[in-house]
C-alpha positions as CSV (number, residue, x, y, z in Angstrom):
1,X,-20.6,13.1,-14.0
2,X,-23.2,13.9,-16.2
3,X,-26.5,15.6,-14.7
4,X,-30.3,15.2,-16.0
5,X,-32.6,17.7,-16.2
6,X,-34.4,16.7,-12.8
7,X,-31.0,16.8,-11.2
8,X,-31.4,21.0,-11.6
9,X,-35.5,20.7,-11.6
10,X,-35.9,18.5,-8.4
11,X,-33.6,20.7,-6.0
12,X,-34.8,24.1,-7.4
13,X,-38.8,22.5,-6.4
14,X,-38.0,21.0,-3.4
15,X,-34.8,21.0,-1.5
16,X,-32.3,23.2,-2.9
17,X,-34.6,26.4,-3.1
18,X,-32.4,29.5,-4.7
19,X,-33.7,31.6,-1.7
20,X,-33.2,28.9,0.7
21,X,-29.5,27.5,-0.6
22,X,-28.0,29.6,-3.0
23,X,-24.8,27.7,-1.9
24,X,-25.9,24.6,-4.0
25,X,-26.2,27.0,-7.1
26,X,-22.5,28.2,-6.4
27,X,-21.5,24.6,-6.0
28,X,-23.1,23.2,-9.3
29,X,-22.1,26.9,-11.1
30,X,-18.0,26.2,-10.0
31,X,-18.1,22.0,-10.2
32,X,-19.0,22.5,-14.0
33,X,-16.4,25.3,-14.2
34,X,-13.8,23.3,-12.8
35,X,-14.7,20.3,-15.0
36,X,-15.8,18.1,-12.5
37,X,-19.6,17.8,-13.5
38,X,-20.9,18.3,-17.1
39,X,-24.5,17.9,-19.0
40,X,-25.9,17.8,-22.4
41,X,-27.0,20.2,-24.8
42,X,-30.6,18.7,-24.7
43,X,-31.0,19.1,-20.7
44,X,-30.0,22.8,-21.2
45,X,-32.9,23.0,-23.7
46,X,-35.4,21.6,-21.6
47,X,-34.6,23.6,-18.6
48,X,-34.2,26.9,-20.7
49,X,-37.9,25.9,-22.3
50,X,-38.7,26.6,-18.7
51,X,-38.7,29.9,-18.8
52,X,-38.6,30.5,-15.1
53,X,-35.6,31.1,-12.3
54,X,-33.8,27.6,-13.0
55,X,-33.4,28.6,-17.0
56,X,-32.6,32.7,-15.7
57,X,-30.0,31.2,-13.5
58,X,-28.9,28.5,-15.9
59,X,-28.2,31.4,-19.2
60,X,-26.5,33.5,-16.2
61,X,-24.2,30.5,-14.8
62,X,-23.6,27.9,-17.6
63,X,-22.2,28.7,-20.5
64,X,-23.6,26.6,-24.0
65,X,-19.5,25.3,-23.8
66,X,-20.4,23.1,-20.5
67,X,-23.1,21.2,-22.3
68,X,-22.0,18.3,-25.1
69,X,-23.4,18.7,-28.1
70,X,-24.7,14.9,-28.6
71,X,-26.4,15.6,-32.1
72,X,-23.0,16.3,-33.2
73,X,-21.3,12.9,-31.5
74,X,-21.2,9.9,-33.9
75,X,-20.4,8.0,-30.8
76,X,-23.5,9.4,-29.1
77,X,-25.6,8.9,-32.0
78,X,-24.6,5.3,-32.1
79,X,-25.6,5.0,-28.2
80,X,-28.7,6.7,-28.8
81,X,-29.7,4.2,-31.5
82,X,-29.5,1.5,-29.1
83,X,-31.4,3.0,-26.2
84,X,-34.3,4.1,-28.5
85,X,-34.4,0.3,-29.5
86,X,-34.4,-0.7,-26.2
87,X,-37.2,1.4,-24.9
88,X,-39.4,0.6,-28.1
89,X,-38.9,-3.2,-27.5
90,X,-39.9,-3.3,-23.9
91,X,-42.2,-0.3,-23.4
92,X,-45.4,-1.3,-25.6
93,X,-47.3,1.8,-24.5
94,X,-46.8,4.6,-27.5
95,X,-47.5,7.5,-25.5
96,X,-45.2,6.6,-23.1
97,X,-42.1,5.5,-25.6
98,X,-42.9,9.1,-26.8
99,X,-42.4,11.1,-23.4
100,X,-39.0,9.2,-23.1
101,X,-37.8,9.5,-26.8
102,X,-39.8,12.4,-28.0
103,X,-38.5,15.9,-29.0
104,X,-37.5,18.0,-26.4
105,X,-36.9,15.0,-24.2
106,X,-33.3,14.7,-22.7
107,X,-33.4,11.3,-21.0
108,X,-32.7,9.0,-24.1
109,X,-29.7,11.3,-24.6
110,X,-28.2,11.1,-21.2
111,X,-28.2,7.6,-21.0
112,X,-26.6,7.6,-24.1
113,X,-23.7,9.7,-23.6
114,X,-23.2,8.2,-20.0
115,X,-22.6,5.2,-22.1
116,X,-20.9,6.9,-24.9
117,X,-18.5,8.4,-22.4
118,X,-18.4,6.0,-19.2
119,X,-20.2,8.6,-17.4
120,X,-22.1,8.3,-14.4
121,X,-25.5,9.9,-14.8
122,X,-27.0,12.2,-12.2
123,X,-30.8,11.9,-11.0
124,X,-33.3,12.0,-9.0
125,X,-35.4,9.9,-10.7
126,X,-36.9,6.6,-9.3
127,X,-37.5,3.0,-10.5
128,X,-41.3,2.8,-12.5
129,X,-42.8,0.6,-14.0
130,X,-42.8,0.2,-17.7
131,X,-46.4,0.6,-17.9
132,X,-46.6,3.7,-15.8
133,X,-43.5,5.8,-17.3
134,X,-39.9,5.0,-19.2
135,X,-37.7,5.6,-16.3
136,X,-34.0,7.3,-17.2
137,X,-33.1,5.1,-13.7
138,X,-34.6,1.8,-15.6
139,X,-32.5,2.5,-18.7
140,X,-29.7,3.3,-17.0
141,X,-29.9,0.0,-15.1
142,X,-31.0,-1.7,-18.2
143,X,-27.6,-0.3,-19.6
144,X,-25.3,-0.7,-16.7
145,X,-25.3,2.6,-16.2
146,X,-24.4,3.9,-12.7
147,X,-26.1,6.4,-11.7
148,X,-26.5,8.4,-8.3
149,X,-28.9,11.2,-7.0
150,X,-27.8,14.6,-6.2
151,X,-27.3,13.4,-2.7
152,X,-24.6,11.1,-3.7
153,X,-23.2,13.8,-5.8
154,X,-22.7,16.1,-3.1
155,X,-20.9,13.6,-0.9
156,X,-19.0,12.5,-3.9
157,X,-17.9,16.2,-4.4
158,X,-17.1,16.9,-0.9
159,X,-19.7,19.4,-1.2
160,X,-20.9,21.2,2.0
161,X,-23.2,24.1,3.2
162,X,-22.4,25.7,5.9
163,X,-25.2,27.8,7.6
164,X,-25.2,31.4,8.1
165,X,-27.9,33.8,9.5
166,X,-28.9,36.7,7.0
167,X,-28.8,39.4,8.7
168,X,-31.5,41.4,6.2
């Protein structure tokens, strides 16, 4: 599995809170260990461009070896050509084929090594509209893509948190 950037972002923000369920951050920390999840070297740059608790966490948990290198993948780089394509032909807002595609922008490349690899992308992203926002979930899609959110991950993992009182 392959996660996006909002798959880290979106749990931090809201439900996954490092002070609330460091247990997630173990989980993610040992499933890339162990091989079982993986990302890109382009989410790792856009959560490290962060510069806040998520990219302190990520430089202190993930080593640069648990993130493919996609500029360096021919296969990738193939992949990649068609999803840009794709998103320039049906997305006829500039701006917006820019936030998908642009630099510093991981989603183009996630789709593309999910389909590089036969990977099954990890998001919590939702289905737009093409004329409010390129959607990774509408490429994916698009693409024949699976994709699941971090819900489905966890279940898929056999992931669980058990509570425990702090006693501080």
């Amino acid at each position: 599995m392959v996660l996006d950037s909002n798959a880290f972002i979106e749990p931090k923000n809201r439900f996954y809170a490092f002070d609330i369920c460091p247990g997630f951050w173990d989980f993610v920390a040992d499933d890339f260990a162990n091989g079982n999840a993986m990302s890109i070297i382009h989410v790792r740059d856009e959560i490290l461009a962060g510069g806040d608790e998520l990219s302190t966490w990520m430089k202190g948990k993930l080593d640069k070896v648990h993130f493919h290198d996609c500029a360096a993948d021919s296969k990738v780089l193939s992949e990649q050509l068609r999803v840009a394509s794709y998103v320039m032909g049906a997305c006829t807002k500039p701006n917006l084929v820019n936030d998908f595609l642009g630099p510093g922008v991981a989603d183009s490349w996630v789709v593309a090594y999910a389909l590089a690899y036969g990977s099954t992308v990890v998001t919590q992203e939702i289905h737009r509209s093409m004329n409010r926002k390129v959607s990774l979930f509408d490429v994916c899609d698009h693409f024949g893509v699976h994709h699941i959110d971090v819900f489905e991950f966890l279940r898929a993992e056999k992931a669980r948190f058990i509570y425990k009182k702090d006693s501080a």
